[in-house]
BALO-930825 format. One record per atom (N, C-alpha, C): residue in three letters; x, y, z. Coordinates in pm, whole numbers, plus 50000, padded with zeros to 5 digits. Layout:
BEGIN
ALAXYZ ...
//
This chain:
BEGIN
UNK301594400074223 UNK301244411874143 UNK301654424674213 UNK301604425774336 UNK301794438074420 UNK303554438374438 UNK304494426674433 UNK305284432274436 UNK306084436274321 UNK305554437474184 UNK305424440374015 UNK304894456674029 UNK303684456474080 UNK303044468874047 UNK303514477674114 UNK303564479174232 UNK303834486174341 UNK304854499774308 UNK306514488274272 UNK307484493974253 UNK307394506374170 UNK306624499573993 UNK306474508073892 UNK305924522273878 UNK304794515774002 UNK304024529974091 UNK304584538174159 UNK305594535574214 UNK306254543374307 UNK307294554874199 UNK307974548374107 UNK308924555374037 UNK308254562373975 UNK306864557873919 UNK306144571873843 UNK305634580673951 UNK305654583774086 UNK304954590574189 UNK306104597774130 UNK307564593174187 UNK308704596574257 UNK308804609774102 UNK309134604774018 UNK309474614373874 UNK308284623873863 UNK306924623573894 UNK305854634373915 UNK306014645273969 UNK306804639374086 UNK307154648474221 UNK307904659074188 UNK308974651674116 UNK310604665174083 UNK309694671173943 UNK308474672473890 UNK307634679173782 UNK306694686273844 UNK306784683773947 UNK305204693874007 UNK304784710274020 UNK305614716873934 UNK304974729373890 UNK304094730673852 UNK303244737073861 UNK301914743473863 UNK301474743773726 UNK301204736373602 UNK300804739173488 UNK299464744773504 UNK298594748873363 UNK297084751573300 UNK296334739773257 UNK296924727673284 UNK296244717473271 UNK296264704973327 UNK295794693273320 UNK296344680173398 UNK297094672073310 UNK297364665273412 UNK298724659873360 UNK298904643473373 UNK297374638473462 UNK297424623473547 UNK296044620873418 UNK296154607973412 UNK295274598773349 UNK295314588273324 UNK293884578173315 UNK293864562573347 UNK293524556673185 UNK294184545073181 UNK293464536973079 UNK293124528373092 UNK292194524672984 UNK291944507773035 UNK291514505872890 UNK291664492572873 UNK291954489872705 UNK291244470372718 UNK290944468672625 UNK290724449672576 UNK290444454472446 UNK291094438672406 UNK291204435472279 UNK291294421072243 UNK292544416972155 UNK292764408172094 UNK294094404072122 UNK294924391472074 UNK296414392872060 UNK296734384171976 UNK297604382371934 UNK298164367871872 UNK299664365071895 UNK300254355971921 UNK301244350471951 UNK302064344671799 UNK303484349871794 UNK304004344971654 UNK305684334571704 UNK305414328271606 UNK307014318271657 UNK307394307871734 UNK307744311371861 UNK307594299271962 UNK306534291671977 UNK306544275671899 UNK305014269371956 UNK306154254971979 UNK305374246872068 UNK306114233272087 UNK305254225871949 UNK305744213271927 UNK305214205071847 UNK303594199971832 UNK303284200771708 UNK301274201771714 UNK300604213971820 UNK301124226671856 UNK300964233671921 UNK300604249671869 UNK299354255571831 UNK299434268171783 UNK297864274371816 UNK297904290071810 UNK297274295571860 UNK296354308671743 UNK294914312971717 UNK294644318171648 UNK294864327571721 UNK294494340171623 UNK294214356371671 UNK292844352071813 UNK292824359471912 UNK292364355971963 UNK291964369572089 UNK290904373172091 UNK290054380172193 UNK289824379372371 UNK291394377572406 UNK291514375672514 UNK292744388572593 UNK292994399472552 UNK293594408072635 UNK293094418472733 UNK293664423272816 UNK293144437472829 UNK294374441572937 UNK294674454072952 UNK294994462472974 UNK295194473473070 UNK295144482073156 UNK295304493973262 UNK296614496973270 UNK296494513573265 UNK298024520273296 UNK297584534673388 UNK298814535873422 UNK298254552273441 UNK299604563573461 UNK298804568573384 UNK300144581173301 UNK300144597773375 UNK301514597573334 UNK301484613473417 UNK302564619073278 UNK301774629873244 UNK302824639373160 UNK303534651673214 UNK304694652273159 UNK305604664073262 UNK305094677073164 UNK304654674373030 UNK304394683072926 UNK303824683072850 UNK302884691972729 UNK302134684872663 UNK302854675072570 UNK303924668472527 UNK304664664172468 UNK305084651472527 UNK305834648072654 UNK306064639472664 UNK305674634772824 UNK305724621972865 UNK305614616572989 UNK305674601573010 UNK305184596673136 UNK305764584873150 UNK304444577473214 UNK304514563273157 UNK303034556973191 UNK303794537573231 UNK303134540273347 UNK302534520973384 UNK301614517473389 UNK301984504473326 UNK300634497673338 UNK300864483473324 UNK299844476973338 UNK299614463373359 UNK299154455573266 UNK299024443473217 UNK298394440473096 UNK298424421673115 UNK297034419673066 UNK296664404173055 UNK296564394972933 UNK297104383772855 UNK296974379372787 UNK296234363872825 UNK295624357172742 UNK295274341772745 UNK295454338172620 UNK296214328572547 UNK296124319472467 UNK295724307272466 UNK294924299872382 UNK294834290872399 UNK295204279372241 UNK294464273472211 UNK294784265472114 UNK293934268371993 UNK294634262871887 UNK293874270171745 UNK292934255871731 UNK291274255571641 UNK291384241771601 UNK292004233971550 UNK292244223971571 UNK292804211171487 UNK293974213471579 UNK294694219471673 UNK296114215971725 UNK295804214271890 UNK297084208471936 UNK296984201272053 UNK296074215272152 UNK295494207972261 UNK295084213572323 UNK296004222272457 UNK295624233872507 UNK296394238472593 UNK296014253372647 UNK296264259272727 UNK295694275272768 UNK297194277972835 UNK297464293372839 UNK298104301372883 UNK298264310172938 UNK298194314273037 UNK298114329573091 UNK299184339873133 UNK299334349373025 UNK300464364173096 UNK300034374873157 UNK300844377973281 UNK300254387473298 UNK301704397673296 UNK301804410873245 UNK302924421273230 UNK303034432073266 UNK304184437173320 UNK304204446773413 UNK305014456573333 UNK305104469373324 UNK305844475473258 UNK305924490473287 UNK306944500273219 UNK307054514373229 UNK307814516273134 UNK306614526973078 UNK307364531772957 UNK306934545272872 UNK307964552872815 UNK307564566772824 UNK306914567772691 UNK305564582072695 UNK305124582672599 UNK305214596172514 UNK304924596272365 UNK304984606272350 UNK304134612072250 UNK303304625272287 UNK302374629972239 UNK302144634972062 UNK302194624072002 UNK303184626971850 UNK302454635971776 UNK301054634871819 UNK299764644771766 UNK300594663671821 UNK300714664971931 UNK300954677871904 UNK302934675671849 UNK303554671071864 UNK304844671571852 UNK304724674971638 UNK303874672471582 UNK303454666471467 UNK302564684271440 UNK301854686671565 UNK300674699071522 UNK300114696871445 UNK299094682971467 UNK297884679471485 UNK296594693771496 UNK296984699671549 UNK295954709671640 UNK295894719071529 UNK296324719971467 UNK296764732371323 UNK295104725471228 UNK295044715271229 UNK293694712071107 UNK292904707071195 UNK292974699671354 UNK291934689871413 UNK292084692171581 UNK291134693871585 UNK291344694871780 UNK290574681071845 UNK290314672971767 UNK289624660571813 UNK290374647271816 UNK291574647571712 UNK292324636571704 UNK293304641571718 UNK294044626871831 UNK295444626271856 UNK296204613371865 UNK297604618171885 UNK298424602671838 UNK299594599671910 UNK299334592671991 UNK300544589572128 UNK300884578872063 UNK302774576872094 UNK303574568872061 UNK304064566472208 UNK304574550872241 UNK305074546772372 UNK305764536972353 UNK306554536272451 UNK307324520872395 UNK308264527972564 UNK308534503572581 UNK309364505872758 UNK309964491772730 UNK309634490372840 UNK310244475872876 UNK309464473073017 UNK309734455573052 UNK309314456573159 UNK309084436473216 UNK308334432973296 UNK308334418673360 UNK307314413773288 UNK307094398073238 UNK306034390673183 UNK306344380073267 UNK305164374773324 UNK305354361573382 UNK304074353173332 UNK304594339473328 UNK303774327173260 UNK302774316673339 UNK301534315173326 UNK301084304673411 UNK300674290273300 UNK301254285773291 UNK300484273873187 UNK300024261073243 UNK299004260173182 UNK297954257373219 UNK298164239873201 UNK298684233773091 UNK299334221773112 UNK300154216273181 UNK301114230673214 UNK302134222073291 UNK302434233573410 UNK301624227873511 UNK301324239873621 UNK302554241973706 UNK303094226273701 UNK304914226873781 UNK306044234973734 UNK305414241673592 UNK306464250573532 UNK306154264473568 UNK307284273773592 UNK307634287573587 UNK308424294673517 UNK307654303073425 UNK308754317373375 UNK308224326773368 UNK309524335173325 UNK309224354873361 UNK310474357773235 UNK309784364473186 UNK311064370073073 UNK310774382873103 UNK311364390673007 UNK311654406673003 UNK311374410872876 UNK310104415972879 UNK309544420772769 UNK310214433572701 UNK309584442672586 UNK309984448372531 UNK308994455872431 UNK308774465272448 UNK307474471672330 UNK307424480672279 UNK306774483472201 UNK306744495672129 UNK305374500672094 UNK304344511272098 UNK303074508972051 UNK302404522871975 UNK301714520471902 UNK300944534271857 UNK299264537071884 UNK299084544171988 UNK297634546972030 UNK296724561071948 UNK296194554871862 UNK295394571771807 UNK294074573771935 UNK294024583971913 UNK292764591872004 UNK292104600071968 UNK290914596472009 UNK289504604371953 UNK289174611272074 UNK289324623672048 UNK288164630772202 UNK286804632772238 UNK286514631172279 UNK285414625572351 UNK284884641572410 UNK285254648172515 UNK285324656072616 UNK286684661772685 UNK286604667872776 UNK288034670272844 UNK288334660572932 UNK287094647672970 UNK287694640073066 UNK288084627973018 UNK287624625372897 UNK287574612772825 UNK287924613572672 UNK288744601772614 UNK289044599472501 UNK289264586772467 UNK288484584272351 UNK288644572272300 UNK289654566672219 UNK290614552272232 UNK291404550472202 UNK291854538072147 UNK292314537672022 UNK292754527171940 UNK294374524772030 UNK294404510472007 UNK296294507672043 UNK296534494771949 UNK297884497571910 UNK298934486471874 UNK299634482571920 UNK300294474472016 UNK301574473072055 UNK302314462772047 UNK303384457872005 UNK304104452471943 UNK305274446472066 UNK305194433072116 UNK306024430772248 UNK307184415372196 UNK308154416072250 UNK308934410972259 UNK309204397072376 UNK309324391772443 UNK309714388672545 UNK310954377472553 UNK312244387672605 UNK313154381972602 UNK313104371672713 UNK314174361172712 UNK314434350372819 UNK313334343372830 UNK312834339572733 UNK311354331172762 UNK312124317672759 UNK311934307772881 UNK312374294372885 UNK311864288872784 UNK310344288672787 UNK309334271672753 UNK308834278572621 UNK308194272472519 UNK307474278072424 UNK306064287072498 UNK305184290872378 UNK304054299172453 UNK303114290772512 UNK303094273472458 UNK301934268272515 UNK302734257672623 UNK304164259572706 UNK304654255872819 UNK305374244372802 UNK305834238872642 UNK306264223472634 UNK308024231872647 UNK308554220472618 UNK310404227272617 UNK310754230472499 UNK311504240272472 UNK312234241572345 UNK312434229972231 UNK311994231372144 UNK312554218672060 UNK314384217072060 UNK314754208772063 UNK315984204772030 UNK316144206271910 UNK316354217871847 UNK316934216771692 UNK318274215471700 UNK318434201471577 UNK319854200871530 UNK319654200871426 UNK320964199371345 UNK321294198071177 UNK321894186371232 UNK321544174371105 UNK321954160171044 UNK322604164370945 UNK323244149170896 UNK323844148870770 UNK323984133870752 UNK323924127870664 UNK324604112370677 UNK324674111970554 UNK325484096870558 UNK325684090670373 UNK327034084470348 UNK327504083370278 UNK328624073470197 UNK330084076970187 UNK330994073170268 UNK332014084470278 UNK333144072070209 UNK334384073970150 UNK335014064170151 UNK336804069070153 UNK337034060370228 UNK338314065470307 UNK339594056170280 UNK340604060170228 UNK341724047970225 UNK341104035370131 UNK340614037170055 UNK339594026869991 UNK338604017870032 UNK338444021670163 UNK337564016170236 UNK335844026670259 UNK334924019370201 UNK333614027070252 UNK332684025070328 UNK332644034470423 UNK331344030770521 UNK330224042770511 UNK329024041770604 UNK328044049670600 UNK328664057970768 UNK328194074970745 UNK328444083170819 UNK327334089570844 UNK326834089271001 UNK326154100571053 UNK326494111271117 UNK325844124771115 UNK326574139871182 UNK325354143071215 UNK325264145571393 UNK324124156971389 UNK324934169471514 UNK324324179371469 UNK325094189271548 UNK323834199971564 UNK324004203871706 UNK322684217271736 UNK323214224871642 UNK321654229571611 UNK321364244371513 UNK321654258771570 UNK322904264571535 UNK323654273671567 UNK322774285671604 UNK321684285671469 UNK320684299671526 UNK320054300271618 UNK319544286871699 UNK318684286671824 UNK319354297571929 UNK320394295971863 UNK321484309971980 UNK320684324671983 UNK320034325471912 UNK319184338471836 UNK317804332071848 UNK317384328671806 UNK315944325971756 UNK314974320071918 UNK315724316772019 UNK315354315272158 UNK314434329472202 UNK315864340872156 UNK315024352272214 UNK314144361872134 UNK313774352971990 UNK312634355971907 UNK311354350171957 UNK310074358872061 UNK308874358072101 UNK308124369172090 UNK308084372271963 UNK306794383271920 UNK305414376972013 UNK304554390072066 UNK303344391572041 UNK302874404872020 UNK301664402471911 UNK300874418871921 UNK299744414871939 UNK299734426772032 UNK298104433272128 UNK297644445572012 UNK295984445272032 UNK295714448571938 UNK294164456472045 UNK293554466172070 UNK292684471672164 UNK291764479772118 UNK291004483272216 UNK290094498472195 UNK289984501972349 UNK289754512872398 UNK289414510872495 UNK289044530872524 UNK289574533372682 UNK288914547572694 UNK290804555372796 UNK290414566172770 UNK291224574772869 UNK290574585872891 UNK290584580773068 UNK290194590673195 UNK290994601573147 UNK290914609873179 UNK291944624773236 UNK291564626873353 UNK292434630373438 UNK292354635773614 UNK292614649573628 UNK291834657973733 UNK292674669273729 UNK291774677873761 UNK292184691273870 UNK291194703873867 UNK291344713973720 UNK292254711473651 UNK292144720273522 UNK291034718173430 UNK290754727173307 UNK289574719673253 UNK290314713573103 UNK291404714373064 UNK292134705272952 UNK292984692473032 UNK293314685172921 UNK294494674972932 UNK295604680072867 UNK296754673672924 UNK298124681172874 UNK298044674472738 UNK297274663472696 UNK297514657972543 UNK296584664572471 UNK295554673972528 UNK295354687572422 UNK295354698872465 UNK295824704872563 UNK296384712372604 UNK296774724572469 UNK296894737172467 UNK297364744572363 UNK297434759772448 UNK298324767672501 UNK298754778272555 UNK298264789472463 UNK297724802172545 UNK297374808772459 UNK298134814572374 UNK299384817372439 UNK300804819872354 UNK301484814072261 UNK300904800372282 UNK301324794972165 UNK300424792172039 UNK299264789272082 UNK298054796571978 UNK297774811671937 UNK298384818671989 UNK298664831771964 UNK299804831771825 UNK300794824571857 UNK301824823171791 UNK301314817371654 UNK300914806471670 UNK300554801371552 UNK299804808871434 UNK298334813771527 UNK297894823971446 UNK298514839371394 UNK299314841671486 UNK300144851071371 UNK301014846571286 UNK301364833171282 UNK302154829171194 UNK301844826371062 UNK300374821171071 UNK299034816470956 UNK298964828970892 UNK298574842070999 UNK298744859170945 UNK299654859470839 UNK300934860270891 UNK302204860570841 UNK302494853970716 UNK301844845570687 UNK302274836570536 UNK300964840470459 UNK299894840670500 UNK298864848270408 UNK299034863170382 UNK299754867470473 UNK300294886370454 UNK300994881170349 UNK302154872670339 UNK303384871470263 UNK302974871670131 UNK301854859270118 UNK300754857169973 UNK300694863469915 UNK299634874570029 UNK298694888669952 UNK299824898069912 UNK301314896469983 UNK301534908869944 UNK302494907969804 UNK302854892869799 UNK303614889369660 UNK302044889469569 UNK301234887969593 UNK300154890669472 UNK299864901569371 UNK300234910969532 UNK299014927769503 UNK300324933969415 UNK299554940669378 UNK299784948169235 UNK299184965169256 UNK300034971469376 UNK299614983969437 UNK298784994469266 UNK300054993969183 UNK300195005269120 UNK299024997668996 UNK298884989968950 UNK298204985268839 UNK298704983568735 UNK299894984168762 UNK300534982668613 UNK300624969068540 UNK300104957268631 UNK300104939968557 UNK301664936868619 UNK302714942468700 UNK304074936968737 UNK303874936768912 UNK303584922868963 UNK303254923169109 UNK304254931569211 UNK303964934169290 UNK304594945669364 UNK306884942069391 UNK306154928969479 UNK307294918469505 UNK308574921969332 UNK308114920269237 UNK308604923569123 UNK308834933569054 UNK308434945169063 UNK308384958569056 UNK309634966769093 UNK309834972369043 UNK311364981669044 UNK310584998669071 UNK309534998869000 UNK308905009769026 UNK307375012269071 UNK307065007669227 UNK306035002669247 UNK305325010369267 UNK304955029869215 UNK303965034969218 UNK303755040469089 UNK304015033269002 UNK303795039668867 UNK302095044068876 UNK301895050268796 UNK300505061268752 UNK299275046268709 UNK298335049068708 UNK297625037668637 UNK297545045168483 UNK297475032968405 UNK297515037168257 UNK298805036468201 UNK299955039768311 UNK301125043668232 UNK302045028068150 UNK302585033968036 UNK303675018767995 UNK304645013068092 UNK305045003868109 UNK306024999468165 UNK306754983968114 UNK307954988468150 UNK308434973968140 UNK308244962568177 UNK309194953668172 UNK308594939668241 UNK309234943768400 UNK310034949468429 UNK309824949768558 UNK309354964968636 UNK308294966468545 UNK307844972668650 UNK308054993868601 UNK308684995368514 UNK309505010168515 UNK309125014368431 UNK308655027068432 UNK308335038568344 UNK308685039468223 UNK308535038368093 UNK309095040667982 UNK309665053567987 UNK310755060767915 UNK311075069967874 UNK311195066167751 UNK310435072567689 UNK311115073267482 UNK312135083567472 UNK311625097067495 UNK313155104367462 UNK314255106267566 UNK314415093767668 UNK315385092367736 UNK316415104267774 UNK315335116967829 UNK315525126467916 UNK315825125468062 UNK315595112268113 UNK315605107668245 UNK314185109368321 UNK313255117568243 UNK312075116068302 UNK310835109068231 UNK310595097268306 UNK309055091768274 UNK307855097668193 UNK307965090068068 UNK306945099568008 UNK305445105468069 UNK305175095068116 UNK303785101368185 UNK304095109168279 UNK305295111068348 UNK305555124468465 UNK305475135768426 UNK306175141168258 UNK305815149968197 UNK304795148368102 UNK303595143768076 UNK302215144468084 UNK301905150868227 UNK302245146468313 UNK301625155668424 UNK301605160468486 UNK302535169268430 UNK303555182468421 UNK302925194968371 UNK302625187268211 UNK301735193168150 UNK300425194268158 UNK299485188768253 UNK298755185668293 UNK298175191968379 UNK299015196968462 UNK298525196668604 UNK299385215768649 UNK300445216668521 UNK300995230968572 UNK301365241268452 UNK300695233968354 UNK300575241468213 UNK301985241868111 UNK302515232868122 UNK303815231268096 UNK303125219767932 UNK303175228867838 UNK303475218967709 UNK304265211767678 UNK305325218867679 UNK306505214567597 UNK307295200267735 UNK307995196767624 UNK308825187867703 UNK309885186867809 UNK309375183067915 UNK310605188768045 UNK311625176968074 UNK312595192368061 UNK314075186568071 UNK314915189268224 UNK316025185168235 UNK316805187168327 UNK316445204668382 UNK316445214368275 UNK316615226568291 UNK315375231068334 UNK314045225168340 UNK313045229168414 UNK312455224768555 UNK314435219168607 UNK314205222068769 UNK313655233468829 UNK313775243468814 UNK313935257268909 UNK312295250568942 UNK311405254368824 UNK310125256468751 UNK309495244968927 UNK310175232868867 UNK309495222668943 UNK309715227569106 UNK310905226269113 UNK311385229369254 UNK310385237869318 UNK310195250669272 UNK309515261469319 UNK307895256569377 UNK307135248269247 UNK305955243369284 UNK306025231069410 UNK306785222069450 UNK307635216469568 UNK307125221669692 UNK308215229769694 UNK308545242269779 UNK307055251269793 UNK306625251369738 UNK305385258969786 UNK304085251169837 UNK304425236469812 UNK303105232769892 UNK302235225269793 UNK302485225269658 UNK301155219469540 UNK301215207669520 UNK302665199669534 UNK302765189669513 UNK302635179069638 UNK301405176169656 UNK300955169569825 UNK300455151669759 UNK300785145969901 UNK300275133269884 UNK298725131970017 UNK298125127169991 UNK297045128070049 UNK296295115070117 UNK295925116170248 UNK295895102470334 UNK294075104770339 UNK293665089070403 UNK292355089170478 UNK292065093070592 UNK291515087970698 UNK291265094770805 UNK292105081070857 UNK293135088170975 UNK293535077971070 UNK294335071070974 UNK294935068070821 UNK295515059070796 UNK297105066270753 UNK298025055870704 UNK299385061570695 UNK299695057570576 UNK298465052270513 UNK298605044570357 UNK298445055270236 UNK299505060870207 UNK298625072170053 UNK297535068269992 UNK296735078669955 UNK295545074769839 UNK296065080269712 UNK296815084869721 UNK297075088969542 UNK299145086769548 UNK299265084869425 UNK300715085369402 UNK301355093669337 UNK300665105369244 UNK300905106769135 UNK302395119169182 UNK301995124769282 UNK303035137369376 UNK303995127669423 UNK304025115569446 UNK305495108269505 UNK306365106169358 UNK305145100569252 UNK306205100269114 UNK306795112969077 UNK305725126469125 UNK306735136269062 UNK307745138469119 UNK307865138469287 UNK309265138769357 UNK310335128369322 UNK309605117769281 UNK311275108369229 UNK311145113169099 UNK310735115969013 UNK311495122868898 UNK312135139268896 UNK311815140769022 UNK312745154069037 UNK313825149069083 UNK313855138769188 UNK315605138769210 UNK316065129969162 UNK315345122569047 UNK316325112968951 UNK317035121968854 UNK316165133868847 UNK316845146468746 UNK317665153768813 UNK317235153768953 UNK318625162569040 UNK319205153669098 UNK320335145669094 UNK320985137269202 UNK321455138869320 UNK322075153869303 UNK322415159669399 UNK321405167069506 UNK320185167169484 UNK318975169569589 UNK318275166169652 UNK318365168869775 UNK318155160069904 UNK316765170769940 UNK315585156569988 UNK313795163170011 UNK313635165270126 UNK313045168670210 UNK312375167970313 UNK310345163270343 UNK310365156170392 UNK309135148570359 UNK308365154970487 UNK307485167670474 UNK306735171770631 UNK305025161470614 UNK304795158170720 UNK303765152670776 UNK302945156870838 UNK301815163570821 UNK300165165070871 UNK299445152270896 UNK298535158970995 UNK297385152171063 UNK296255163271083 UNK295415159171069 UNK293925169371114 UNK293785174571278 UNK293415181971268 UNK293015186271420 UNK291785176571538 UNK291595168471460 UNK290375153971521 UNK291445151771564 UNK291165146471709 UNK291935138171777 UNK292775141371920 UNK293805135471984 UNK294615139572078 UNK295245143871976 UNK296285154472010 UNK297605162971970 UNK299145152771961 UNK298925146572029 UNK300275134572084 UNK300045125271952 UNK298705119571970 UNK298695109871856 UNK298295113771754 UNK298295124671687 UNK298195130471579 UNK299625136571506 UNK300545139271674 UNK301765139971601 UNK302495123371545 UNK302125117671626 UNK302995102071603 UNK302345101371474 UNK300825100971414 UNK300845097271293 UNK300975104071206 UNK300895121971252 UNK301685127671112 UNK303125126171045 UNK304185116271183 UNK305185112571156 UNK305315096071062 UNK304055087971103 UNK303695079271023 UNK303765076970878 UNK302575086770863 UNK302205092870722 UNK303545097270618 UNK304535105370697 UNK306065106770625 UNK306605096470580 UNK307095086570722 UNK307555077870683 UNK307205069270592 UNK306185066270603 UNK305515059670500 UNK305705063870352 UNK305995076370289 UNK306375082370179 UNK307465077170135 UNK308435083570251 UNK309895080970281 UNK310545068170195 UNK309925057270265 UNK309945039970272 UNK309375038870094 UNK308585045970008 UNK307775045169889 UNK309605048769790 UNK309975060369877 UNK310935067869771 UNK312115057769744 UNK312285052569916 UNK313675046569893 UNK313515031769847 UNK312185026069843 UNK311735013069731 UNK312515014469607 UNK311875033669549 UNK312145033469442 UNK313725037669398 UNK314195035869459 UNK316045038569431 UNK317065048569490 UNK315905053969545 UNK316495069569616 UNK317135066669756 UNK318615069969782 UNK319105068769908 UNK318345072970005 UNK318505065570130 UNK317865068170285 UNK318775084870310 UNK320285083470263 UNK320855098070291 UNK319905106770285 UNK319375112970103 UNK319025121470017 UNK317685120470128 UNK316915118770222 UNK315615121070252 UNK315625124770419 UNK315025133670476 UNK314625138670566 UNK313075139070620 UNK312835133870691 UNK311305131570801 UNK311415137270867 UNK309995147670881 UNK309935158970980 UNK308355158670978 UNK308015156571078 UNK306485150871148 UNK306185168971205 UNK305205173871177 UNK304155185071189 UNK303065185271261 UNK302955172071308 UNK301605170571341 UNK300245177471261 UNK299825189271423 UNK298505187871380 UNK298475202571255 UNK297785204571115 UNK297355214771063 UNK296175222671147 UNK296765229071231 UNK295255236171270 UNK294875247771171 UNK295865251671090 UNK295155264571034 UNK293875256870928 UNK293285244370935 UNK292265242570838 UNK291245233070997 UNK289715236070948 UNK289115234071039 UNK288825216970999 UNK289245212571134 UNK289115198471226 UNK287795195171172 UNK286375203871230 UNK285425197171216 UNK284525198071088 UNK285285203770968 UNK284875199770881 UNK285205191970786 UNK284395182270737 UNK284955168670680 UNK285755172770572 UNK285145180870467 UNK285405186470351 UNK286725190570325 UNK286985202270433 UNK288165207370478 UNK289605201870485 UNK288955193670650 UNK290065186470701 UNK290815173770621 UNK290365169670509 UNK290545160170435 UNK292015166670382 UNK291895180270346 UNK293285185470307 UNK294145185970388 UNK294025186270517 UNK295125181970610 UNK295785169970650 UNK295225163670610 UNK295965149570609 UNK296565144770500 UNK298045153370502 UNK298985152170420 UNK300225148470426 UNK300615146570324 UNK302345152970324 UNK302785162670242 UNK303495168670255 UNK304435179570150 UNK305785175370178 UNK306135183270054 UNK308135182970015 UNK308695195870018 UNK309925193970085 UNK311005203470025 UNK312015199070010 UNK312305205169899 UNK313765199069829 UNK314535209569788 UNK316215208869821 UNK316875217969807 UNK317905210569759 
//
């Protein structure tokens, strides 16, 4: 056994060694497993074996990552005889190395469950035979496996663990219960007649597939058992999760529920979600199309409800046309037409002054705005200028949604309004603005 184990031990030291950077977690851990097995295929004559409650198991694993690593271990089988067939016992014992891999996070597992996980492994490795009938006999084949272990956590030092594993063992001399290979041949006989003469003919010739079917020796192991974790860290690398990369994730979860909310919301109210919208600050109340845009009936170029509140808001009855730029411009230019923020935010509370500026320069093409930015006197001076430059941009970004070149617009951050007083709420509410000029 020691000169089986030893080796396997050594090559997993040796590959630890060239990994030994300093991770946030451990990386060494023990198993130990019993179960069941059953043996399929190879039996000598009157010779077979039930499912049967005789395995168990020990490995011990080192991961280079939470993802993948490399584990030996050792493992015991006994077969013996099913009722009603010849009598007989068997004993394997198997040596092996073989790499595993953490399919639970490779999979992100950790996204819905931090308790279950799912290692996949598969190696190769030595099986040797003691049988129990025929003690003068010896073999060792070269196994082959593959297995799937789910895991339940327990704690950070312990986890409980289901296994499958599925083994091969090539070069097996003797059957599983130690008699010799059957001699399969193919016969043939019968009545042949030749030159008019007939006699009886026998043919037997070995069975070509035994060429194949020799190194057909399924068994599956079937377990429960526990895994240690080792280590001064307080995780295992098989749940292990970086804050950076849980960082990551959760802004990513952010990121697709931002994406949601923001194909949902419906800024302006018009019933056309934003994502869909051609004109995403229309007025509430106002008509619009299906995507989103202002009706014009007398297809003046301006939005009917813009001149409603025109008329509205600057005593203008009649219907405004191209020719009652100056009119508009002037009110612009002087300061009336403001968009108006909360405290600290860069989000407008009203729209109705951004619709009138895009229907001024959908009527002037040739007129290029300037978007100035206020902030209240609350606050540092520095960061009151950065967000009175905020607050612009933010306009800015509204205009050129709505069709208006990045050229045609100018941002010019003002910071603080001191000529209106800071510490009154009432007041200062009017300073946290924007204004236009357009020329």
């Amino acid at each position: 056994m020691k000169k089986m184990t030893l080796p396997i031990l050594a090559a997993l030291f040796a590959v630890s060694g060239m990994n030994a950077q300093e991770k946030n977690y451990n990386k060494w851990s023990i198993d130990l497993n019993v179960g069941a097995n059953r043996a399929f295929h190879n039996w000598g004559p009157g010779y077979s074996a039930p499912y049967g409650f005789f395995h168990a198991d020990a490995g011990v694993r080192y991961m280079f990552n939470d993802k993948f690593g490399l584990k030996a271990d050792f493992g015991y089988d006994r077969l013996s005889n099913d009722e009603g067939a010849n009598n007989f016992e068997t004993n394997l014992t198997r040596y092996s190395l073989q790499g595993v891999v953490n399919l639970g996070r490779v999979l992100s597992f950790e996204d819905w469950t931090k308790t279950i996980g799912l290692l996949v492994h598969g190696g190769a490795g030595i099986t040797q035979f003691d049988f129990g009938n025929f003690p003068d006999k010896d073999d060792t084949a070269i196994n082959v496996m593959v297995g799937l272990t789910p895991q339940i956590r327990l704690g950070n030092r312990v986890a409980l663990t289901l296994n499958i594993t599925a083994i091969n063992n090539f070069k097996q001399a003797y059957t599983w219960d130690g008699s010799d290979r059957p001699d399969s041949r193919l016969t043939a006989s019968g009545s042949v007649t030749v030159g008019g003469e007939t006699g009886d003919v026998n043919v037997s010739m070995k069975d070509p597939s035994t060429k194949f079917t020799k190194h057909l020796n399924p068994l599956l192991n079937t377990s429960i058992g526990f895994t240690f974790y080792l280590g001064g860290h307080e995780q295992h690398a098989d749940w292990y999760l970086s804050e950076d990369a849980l960082e990551g994730r959760v802004a990513s979860l952010e990121n697709r529920v931002t994406d949601i909310e923001n194909k949902m919301l419906d800024s302006d109210g018009d019933g056309v979600p934003d994502y869909l919208d051609l004109e995403p600050n229309t007025p509430a109340g106002n008509m619009v199309d299906v995507k989103g845009r202002s009706i014009d009936k007398n297809k003046n170029g301006i939005p009917d409800s813009y001149e409603q509140y025109f008329a509205d808001n600057y005593g203008k009855g009649e219907t405004m046309t191209k020719g009652d730029s100056n009119t508009a411009k002037d009110l612009i230019n002087d300061g009336y037409v403001a968009v108006y923020f909360d405290f600290d935010k860069s989000t407008p509370n009203n729209t109705e002054a951004v619709n009138f500026i895009l229907s001024y320069l959908r009527s002037n093409p040739n007129a290029n705005v300037t978007i100035n930015g206020y902030a209240d006197s609350v606050g540092n001076a520095n960061y009151n200028e950065r967000l009175s430059e905020r607050r612009a941009k933010s306009v800015a970004r509204i205009l050129e949604q709505a069709g208006v070149s990045s050229s045609r617009i100018t941002v010019n951050a003002k910071g603080e309004d001191a000529s209106l007083d800071g510490t009154n709420k009432t007041v200062s509410k009017f300073a946290r603005r924007v204004t236009f000029s357009v020329k």
